[in-house]
N, C-alpha and C positions, 0 to 999 in steps of 0.2 A: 083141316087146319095145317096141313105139311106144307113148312116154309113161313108160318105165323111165330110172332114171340107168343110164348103160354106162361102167362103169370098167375100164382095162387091168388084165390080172394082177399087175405090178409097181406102180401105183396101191392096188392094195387091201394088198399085203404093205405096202408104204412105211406106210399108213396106220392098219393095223391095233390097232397102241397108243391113236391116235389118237378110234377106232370106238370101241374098250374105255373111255375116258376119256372120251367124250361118252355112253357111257350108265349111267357112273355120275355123272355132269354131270344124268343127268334124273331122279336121285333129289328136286332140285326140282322137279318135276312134280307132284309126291306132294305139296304145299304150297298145301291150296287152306286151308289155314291157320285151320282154324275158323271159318273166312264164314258156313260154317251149320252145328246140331251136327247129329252125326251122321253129316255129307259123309263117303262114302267116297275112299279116298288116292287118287289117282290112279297109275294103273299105268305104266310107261316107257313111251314112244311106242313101236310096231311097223313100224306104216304097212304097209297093205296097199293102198293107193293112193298114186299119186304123178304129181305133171307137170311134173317137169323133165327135160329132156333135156339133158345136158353134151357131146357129142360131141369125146373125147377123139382120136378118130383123123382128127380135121382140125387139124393141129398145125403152123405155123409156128417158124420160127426164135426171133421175136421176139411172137410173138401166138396164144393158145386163141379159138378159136370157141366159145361157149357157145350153146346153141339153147333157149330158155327158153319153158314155155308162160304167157301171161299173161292167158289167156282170163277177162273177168269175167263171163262169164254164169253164172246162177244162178238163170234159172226155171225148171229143170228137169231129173232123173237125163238126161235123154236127149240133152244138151248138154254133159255133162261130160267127153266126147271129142274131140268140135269142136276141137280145140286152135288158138290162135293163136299161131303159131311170132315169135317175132323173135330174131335173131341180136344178140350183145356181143363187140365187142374184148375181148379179158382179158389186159394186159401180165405180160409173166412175170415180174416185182417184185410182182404182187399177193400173191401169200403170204406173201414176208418180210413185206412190209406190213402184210398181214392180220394176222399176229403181235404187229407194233410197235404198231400201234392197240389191239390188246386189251391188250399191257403197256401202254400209256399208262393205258387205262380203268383198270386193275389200281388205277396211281399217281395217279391224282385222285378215288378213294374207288367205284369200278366194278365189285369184286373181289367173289367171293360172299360170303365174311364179312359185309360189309359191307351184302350186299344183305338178306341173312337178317336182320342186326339191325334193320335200318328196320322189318322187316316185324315181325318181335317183337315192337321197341316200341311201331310203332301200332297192332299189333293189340292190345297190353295198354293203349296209352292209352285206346281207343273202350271197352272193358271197363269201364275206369276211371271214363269217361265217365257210360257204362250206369247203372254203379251212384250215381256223383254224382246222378244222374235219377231212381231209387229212392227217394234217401235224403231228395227233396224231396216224395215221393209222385205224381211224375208217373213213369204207364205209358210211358215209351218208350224207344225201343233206340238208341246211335250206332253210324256206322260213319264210318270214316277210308277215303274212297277218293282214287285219282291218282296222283301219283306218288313222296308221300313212303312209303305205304303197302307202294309195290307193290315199294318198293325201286330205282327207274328213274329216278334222279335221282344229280345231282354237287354239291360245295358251289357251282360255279360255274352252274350254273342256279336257284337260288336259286327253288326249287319253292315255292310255294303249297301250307298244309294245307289237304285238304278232310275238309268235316263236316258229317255228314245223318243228320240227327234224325230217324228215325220214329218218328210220333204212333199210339199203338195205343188212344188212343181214341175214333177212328171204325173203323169197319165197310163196308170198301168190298166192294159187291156188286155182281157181274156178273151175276148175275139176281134176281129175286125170292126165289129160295129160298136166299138167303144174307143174307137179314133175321136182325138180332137184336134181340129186346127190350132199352129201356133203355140202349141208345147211340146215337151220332150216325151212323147208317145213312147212305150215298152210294154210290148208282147211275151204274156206271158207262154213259157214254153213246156209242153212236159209229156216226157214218151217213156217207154218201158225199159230204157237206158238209165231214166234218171231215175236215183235215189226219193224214194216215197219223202215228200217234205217241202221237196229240192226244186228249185225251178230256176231255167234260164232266161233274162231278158232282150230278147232281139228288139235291138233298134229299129224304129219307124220313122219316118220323116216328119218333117213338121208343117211341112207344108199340102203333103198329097197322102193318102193313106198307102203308101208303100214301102217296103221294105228299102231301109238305109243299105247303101253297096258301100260307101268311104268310109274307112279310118280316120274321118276329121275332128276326133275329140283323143287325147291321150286317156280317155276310159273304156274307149272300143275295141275289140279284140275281134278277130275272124275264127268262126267257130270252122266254116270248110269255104269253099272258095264264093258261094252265094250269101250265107247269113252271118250280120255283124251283133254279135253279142255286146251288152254292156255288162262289164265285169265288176264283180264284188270285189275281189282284191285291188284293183284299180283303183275306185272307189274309195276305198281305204287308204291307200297310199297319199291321195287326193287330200283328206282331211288330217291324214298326221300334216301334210307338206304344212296344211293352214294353221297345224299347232305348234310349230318345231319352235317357236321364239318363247313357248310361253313352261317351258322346263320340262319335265320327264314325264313321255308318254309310255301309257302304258297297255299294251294291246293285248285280249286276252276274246277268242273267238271274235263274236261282231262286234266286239266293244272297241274301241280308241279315246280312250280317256287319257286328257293333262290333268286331273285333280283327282290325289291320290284317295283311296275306297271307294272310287266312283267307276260304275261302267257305265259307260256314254255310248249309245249305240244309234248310228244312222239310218232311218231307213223309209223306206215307201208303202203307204196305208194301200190297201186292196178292198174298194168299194165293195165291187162285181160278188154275187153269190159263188162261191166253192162249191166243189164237190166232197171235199174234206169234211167241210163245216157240215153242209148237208145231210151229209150220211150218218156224221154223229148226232144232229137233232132227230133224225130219224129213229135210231136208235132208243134214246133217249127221251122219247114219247112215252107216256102213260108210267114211266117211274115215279116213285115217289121223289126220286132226287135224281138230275136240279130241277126243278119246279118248272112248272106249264110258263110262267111270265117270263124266267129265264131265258127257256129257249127262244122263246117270242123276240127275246130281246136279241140275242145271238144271230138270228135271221141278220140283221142289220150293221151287227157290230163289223165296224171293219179289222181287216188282221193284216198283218205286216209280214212286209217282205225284206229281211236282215242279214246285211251283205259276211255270209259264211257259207261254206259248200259241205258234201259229205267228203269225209277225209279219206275213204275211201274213191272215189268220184274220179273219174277222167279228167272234168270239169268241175275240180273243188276251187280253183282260183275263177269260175266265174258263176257260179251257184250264188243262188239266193233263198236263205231257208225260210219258210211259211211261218209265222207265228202268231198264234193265236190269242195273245196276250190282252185284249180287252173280254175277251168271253172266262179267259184264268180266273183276269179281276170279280167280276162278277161272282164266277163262283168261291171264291174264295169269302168276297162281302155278304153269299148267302152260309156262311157257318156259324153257327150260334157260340157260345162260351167255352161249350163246353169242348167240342171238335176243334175249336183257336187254340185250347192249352193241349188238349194229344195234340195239334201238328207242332206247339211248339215243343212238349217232353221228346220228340221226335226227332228235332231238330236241334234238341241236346246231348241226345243219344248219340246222332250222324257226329255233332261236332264233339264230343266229350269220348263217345267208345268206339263208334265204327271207325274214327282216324285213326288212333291206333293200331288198326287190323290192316284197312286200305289207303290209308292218306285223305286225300282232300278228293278220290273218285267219288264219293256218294255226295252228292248236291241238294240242296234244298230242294228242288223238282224233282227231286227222286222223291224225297218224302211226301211232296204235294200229293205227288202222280198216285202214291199207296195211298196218302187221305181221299182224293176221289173213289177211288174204288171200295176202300172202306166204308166210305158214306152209303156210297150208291146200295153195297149191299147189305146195307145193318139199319135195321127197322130205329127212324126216331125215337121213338121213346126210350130206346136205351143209353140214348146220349147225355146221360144224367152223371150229377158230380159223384155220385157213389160207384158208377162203375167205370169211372175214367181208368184205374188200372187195367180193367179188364179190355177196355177199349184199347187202350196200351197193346197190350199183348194183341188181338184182332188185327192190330196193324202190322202187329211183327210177321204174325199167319201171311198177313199177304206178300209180302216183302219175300219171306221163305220161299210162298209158292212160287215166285216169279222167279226166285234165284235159282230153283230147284227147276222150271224150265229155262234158264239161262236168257229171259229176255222179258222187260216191263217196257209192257206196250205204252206208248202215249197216250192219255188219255182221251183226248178228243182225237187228233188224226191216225186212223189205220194206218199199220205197216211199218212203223217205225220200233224200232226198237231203243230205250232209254239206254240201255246197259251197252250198247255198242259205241265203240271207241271213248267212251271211259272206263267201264271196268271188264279187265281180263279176265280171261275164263278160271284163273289159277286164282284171280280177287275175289271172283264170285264164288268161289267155292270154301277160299276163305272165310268169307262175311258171313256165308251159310250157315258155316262148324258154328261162328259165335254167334248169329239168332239164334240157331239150336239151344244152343247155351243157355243165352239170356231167354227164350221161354220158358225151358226147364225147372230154371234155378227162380224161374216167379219174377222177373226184373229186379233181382238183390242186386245189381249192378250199378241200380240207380243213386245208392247211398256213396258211390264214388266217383260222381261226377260234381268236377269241382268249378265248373262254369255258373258263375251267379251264387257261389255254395251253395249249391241246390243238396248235394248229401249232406252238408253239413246242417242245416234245415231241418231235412226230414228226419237226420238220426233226433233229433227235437231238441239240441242246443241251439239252434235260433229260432225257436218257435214255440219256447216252452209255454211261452205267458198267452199263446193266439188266444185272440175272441175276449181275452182281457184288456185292460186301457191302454197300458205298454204298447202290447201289440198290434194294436191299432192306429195308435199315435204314430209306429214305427212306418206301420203300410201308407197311412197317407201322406207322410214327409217326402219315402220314397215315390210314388205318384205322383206328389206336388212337384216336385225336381224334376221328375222324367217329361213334366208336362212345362214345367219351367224353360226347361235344357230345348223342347223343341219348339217353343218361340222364340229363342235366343236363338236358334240357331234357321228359323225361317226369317227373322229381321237382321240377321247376319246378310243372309242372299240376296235381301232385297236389297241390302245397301251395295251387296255387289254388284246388280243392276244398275241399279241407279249409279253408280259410279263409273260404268263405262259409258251409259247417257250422257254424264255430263261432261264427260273425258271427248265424245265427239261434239259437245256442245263450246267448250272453250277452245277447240280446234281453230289455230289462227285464220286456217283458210276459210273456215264455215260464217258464215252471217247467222253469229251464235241468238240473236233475240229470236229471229225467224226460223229458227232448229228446232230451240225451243216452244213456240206456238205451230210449228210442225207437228212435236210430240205431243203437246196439249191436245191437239187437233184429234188425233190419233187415239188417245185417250179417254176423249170423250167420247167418240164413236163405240168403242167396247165397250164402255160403261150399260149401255145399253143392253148390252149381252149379261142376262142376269147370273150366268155363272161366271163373268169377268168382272162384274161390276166392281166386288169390293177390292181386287186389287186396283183394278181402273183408278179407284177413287185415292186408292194410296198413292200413288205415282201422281197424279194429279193434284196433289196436298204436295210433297216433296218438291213439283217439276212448275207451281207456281208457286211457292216459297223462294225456289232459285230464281226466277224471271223477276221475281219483286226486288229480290235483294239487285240484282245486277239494276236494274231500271233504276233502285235507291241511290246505287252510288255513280251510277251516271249525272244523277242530276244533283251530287253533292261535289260533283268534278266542275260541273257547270253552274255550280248555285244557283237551282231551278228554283221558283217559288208553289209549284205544285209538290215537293216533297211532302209536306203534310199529308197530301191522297194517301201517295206510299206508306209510310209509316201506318196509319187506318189498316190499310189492306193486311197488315203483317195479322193481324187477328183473325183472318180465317187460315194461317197454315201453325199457328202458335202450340198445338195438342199433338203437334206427331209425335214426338217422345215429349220425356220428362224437361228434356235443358237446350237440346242444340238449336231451333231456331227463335225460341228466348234470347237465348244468350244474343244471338245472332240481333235479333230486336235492340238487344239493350246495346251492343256494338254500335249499333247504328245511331240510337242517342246520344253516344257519348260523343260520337265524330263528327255529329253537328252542331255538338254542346249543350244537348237536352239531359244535364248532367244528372238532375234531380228526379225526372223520369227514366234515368238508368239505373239508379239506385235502387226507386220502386221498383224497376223489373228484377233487376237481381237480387235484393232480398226477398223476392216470390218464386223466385229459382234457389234461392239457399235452404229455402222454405220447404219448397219439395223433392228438393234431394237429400234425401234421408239417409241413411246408412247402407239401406237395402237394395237400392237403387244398381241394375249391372248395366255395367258400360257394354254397349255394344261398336265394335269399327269391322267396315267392310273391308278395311288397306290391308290390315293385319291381322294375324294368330296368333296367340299370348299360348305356349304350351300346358297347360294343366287347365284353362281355363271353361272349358268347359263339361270336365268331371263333375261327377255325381254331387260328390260333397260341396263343392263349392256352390252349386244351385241349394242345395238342402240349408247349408247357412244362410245363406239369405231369407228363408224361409222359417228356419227355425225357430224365431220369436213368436211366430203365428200358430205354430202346428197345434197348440194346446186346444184350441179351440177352431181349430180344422180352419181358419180363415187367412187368405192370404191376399195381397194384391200387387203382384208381379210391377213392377216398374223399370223401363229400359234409359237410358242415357244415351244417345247418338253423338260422337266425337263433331265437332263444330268444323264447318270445313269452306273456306273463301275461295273460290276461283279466282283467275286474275280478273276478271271480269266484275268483281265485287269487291276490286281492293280500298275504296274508296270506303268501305263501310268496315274496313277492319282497322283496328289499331297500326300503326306505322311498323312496330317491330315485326308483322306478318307477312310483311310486303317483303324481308327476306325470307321468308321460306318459300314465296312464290319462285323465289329465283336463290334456290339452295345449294345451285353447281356452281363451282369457281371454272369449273375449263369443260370443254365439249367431251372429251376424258369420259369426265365422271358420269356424264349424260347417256355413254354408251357403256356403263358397269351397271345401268339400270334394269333389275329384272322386270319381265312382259309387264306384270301386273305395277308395279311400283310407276309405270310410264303413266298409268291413269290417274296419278293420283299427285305426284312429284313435285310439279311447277303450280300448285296450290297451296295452302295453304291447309292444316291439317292440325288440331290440337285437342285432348281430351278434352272434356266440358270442364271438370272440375275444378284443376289446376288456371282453365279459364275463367273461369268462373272468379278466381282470388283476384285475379291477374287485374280483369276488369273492375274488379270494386278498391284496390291498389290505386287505378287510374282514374276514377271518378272520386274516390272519396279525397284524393291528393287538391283533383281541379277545384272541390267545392270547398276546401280547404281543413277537413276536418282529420285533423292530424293521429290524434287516439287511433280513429277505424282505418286510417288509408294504415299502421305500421300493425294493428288485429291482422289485418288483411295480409298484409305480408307474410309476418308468421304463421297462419296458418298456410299462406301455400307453399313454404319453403318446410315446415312441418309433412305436410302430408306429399310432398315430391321426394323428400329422403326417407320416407317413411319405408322402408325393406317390406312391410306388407302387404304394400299398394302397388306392387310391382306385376302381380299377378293381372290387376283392374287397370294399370296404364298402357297404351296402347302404343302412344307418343313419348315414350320418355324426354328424348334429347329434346323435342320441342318444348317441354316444361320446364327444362332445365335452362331453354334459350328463355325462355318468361323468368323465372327467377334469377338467372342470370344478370337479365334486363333493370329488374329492380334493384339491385345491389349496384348496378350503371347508375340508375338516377339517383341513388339517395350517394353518389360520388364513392362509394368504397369498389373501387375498381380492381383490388386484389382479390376480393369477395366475390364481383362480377368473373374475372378472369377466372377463377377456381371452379364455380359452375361450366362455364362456356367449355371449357379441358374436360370437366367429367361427361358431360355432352359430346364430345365430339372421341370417349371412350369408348360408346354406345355404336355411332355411325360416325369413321372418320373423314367419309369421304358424300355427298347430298345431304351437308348437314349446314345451315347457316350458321352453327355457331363457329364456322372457318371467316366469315363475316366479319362475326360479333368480335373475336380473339383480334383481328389486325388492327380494327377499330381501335379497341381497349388495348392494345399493346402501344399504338400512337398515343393514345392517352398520359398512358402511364410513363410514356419516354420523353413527353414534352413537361 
């Protein structure tokens, strides 16, 4: 039995429900979540190997002996008996505890619901992504990996998105016989010079399977007088050069990201089987963990090549380092609940205590890299919520061990060392003292870590009332938000998509109808792909909503008598949100004087914008907006009875190419610049969006029943109408939810123009143009009504 857990007979009864509930807990396992198609589920863990040893029958009064093996050797089957025993205090408050830490994690957004949905929505963002990169006719794939992805994050560590573009057109070859005609061929390179990781790419020609001799691309570099490398740093210069107009890059290893907590990392997928990969499936045979289908699946999975050198290296400016980052995924999709809350108490430790001691040197893959090994050597069944402390500490053992040999191997590829050129030898030895520490002292350290107030929690002022109504109510509001906050913020992106689609679509030089059924085209084709399809069909609702609406007002410029069709058609894109291409509908009755049918549509729009309703816009960031609280209030009418039903609002937005279906006064915001000037003060993003047309729903919303109820003449509701949108545009509240201000303020503005109080009108159009004094129509509206007022 040496190397078995050994539990008492009344241990295992006690536990049994327990056992039952941790393995339907590993129906996450199964969640290797379309990383690659095809990946078969992963099956529950079994474990037919294990090395923990608990030694139940040395039991004190007041104290468990745990005997834990922490052996990191791994060059070989024939070592993985060797066991290296070290014995742990385990106070017998550890399980309550264990308990109270997983309901805290439960209450600061920890809980699986919760983990599931991150993982949902980035995997439908990177989709999203995918197909945004299509629709531009670049071949390449995204993927979302770390730890907004993976689900292993809190609002209180305030995770960083990662995003890694593969480029699918080169052709990386690990031999010659993986030449292709007519792409940019790269040989992969690697001798006993290079840094274990690290690999060079010699250029190949395109046209004959030979080695490139020219310098003919400003990314080639000559490694000696025969072989012409393609450089990583090059590489990278290459894609800031394509960011420089779009504001502050920020470059931090592979990454070059312009949008700020993002790393944006470039790089090239590697079909070809490793010898990396391979030796670690090898390895990695007949354990209990990662499971038989895993590796299966890893066989396949491609890994990426991500333009960084060792910094050490001769050739760190043209190095390219192996990463293994879809096989990460995977393992990571196979940890159950309980293994997700240690790697995140892990990762509150690294950001809350180990900063303190070494700064920002210990990384979230540091703490991965301990949970693999953790896993690998600690028998499932003790992955249970009662001994999460203990498992806590297990991890700390490993973490020591590797400190104490001054190097944490990689997990999957040999010979790398984690702790090189991030932490010093004077860091490591630092970090050491305080794991010592923090095992010694039982993790009492944990009550003063004030990320998420997590000590504040477990001292039990926020968690007096758990498992009572209060605290219940509390955990699913917080949930409801977190799951709130990440649809808001995946229809945030798509509208960023979609807005630089349409940005080349009103491009005066483009023959914008045939751009458009371009991308339709395109569109439709991925639909097909059943893990594209549901964004497919999003884009394809938005991108023929715009092609109706432009086609509508083309034929209200020509007074076509097939309008009627159009209008019909607006009923298959009328469900993307709550108001904008309603609204848009009812614009378009009012411009051709189907007054009485715009009324009906916008009292079925006032209808369902309810109070709760969040504006979402692609153009802008409102700052505070998308805080905790502010998702939880809109929510908080529901939480009593746990039911909620999320509703978004999209900002209405006319191309010039649709101006015919907007009201007249919108036809100045298309053309918001008085001089070419203010044309060139326009930041990257504002250029996509500018010479349109751009106004909240809501404020449109008044605006438009202001102009219908006036035409049909009924006096009462056209001056209701008023006041309310001259009410809720000065309302100091709504400031947080308006997107557009000065455009609301050019609409009420406007109305205080028709009903002839032009001081009234002038007073808005100035406070409007307090906001943006310069791409603001209300520079327009003021010369207007200054003529007005002077005649």
């Amino acid at each position: 039995m040496s190397g078995l857990l050994r539990l008492s007979p009344g241990y295992l009864r006690q536990n049994r429900t327990r056992l039952e509930q941790m393995e339907d807990e590993h129906d996450t396992n199964k969640r290797t979540v379309d990383c690659l198609s095809g990946t078969p589920a992963l099956p529950r863990e079994t474990g037919t190997r294990n090395k923990v040893l608990v030694a139940c029958s040395k039991l004190s009064h007041a104290v468990r002996r745990g005997c834990v093996n922490l052996d990191p050797s791994r060059h070989s089957n024939k070592r993985r008996n060797q066991h290296l025993v070290t014995f742990l205090q385990i106070p017998e408050h550890f399980p309550a505890l264990s308990i109270r830490i997983s309901q805290v994690l439960d209450d600061i957004g920890a809980g699986k619901c919760t983990v599931m949905k991150r993982r949902v929505t980035y995997l439908l963002r990177e989709r999203m992504c995918t197909l945004d990169e299509h629709l531009f006719g670049s071949n390449s794939a995204c993927f979302h990996f770390g730890s907004q992805s993976e689900g292993t994050t809190t609002p209180g560590l305030n995770s960083d998105i990662d995003l890694l573009r593969s480029y699918n057109r080169a052709n990386i070859m690990t031999d010659w016989r993986d030449w292709k005609a007519e792409m940019d061929n790269l040989l992969m390179l690697h001798d006993y010079n290079t840094p274990p990781q690290q690999y060079l790419l010699q250029v190949i020609m395109r046209d004959t399977p030979e080695p490139e001799t020219r310098l003919c691309d400003d990314r080639f570099v000559r490694k000696d007088s025969v072989t012409v490398l393609f450089s990583s740093e090059q590489w990278k210069k290459e894609i800031e050069q394509q960011m420089k107009d779009r504001g502050e890059i920020t470059k931090q290893g592979p990454s070059v990201s312009d949008i700020p907590n993002w790393d944006i990392v470039s790089a090239f997928h590697v079909c070809q089987p490793l010898p990396e990969i391979q030796h670690w499936i090898e390895r990695c045979i007949g354990r209990h963990w990662p499971p038989a289908q895993l590796l299966e699946a890893a066989w396949v999975a491609p890994s990426f090549l991500v333009p960084v050198g060792h910094h050490d290296s001769d050739f760190k400016r043209e190095e390219w380092r192996l990463s293994p980052n879809l096989i990460e995924r995977m393992l990571m999709f196979s940890f159950n609940m309980i293994q997700i809350k240690c790697f995140i108490v892990l990762k509150l430790i690294k950001q809350s205590l180990f900063k303190k001691m070494v700064g920002e040197c210990i990384t979230s893959f540091h703490c991965k890299t301990v949970m693999f090994y953790t896993i690998e050597r600690t028998h499932p069944s003790l992955w249970m919520e009662d001994n999460l402390m203990f498992l806590i500490l297990l991890c700390l053992q490993v973490l020591r061990k590797w400190l104490r040999l001054g190097s944490l191997p990689h997990y999957i590829i040999k010979g790398v060392n984690l702790f090189d050129g991030k932490l010093s030898v004077v860091q490591q030895r630092r970090l050491l003292q305080y794991v010592n520490f923090l095992i010694k002292n039982n993790l009492q350290d944990l009550f003063y870590i004030n990320i998420d107030k997590l000590g504040y929690r477990l001292q039990g002022c926020g968690i007096r009332h758990i498992g009572q109504a209060g605290g219940v109510l509390r955990r699913i509001c917080v949930n409801k938000s977190i799951s709130l906050m990440l649809t808001f913020e995946r229809l945030e992106r798509f509208l960023i998509h979609l807005k630089i689609n349409t940005y080349n679509v009103q491009n005066p030089n483009a023959f914008t109808e045939q751009n458009i059924n371009s991308k339709l085209r395109t569109c439709f084709e991925h639909s097909r792909n059943p893990q594209l399809k549901k964004v497919a069909l999003e884009f394809i609702n938005h991108l023929y909503a715009l092609r109706n609406s432009m086609q509508s007002s083309k034929c209200l410029r020509l007074r076509n008598h097939v309008f009627s069709v159009l209008i019909r058609r607006f009923k298959y894109s009328l469900n993307t949100d709550v108001a904008s291409n309603r609204l848009k509908l009812a614009s378009v009755l009012y411009c051709c004087g189907h007054l009485q049918a715009a009324v009906r549509v916008l009292e079925d729009v006032e209808r369902s914008y309810h109070s709760k309703v969040k504006a979402v816009c692609g153009f802008r960031v409102i700052e505070g907006d998308r805080d905790l609280h502010v998702f939880a209030n809109i929510i908080s009418d529901n939480c009593d009875n746990g039911l909620y039903e999320p509703q978004f609002a999209f900002c209405v937005k006319f191309v010039r190419e649709e101006a015919y279906c907007a009201p007249y006064i919108l036809w100045f915001e298309m053309n918001r610049n008085m001089t070419e000037e203010e044309v060139a003060q326009r930041h990257y993003s504002d250029k996509h969006w500018m010479d349109s047309a751009e106004v909240d729903a809501l404020p449109f919303l008044y605006y438009l029943q202001y102009l219908t109820y006036g035409g049909l003449g009924e006096r009462d509701k056209q001056l209701h109408a008023f006041g309310i949108l001259e009410s809720y545009t000065c309302d100091l509240r709504n400031k947080i939810i308006m997107f557009h201000d000065e455009t609301a303020l050019n609409l009420l503005g406007h109305c205080y123009e028709m009903e002839g109080d032009y001081e009234g009108a002038l007073d808005y159009y100035e406070e409007s143009l307090s906001f943006y004094d310069t791409n603001n129509a209300a520079n327009w509206h003021v010369q207007r009504v200054q003529r007005l007022i002077s005649t």
